[in-house]
Each structure stands twice: as C-alpha cells, then as structure tokens.
N, C-alpha and C positions, 0 to 999 in steps of 0.2 A: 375385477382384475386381480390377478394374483399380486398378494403383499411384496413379493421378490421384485415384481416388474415397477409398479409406485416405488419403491426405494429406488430401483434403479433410473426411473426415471426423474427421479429429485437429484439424483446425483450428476446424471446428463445434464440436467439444467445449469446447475454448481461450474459446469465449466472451471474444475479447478488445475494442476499441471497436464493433463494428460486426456484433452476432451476428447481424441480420436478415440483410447479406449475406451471413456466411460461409456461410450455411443455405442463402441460394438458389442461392449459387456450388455445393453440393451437387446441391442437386434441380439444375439444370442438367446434373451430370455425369451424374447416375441417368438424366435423360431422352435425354441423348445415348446412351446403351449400351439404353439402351428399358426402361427398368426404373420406368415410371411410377406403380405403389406407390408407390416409396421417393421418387421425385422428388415427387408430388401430399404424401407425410407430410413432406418437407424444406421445401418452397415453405409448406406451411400453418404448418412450425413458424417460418419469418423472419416472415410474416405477424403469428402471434402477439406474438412478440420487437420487430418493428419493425412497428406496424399504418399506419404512416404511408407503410411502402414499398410504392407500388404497381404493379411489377414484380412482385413475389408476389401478389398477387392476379389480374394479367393472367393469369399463368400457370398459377395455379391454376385459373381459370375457361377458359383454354383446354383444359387435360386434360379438365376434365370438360364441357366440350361437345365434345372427340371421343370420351368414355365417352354421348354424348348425353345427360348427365348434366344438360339447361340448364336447368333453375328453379338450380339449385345453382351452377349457372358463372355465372348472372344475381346471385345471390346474392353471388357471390364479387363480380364486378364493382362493384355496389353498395357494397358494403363498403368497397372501396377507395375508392374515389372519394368517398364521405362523409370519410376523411379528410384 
C-alpha cells in the first residue's frame, strides 16, 4: 500500500476537527491508485460523519454512476443537496 494512503489512513482514524475530510482526503487517495471499494466506503463514511459535506456525495454518486450504478448515484446526489 502506497506510504500517502497508511498516513492517510492514520489520520482518518485521529478523527480530529474535521473527520468528514480527513475521510474524503482518503477515498480520494483509494481512487487515485483505482481502488474504488475502499474509495466509494471512505467517501460514504465522511458523508456519514459530515452529511453537510457535499464533496462526498458528488463523489460518491460519481463512482456509482460509472459502476452504472445511477438510481443509487441519483440517490447519493439528492442526499447531498437536501443538506
């Protein structure tokens, strides 16, 4: 695993003011190495943590409408934007 992703993932754990980013600052590095599992479960969990940020949910809803995944990426969209 790339040294960028372990830092970042010690810092997602750190939960310190800002855990929706440090999460998405994850799913971001998962999605750069292509590893969009872990990036779509990173973006969902800042989502969760910060439901206000809607970065994570763009993101989320762009994975899965290139999994053609889109009632679900539409879903995601939604979501965001109601907050």
């Amino acid at each position: 695993m790339a040294e960028g992703i372990v830092a970042l993932r010690r810092a997602a754990r750190a939960q310190a003011r800002l855990p929706g980013r440090r999460h998405y600052n994850l799913g971001a590095a998962y999605r750069d190495v292509g590893d969009l599992d872990a990036a779509l479960a990173a973006y969902r969990r800042a989502a969760e943590l910060a439901p206000e940020f809607a970065d994570a949910h763009v993101d989320i809803a762009s994975i899965l409408r290139e999994r053609r995944e889109l009632e679900d990426a539409e879903r995601s969209l939604r979501s965001g934007a109601r907050r």
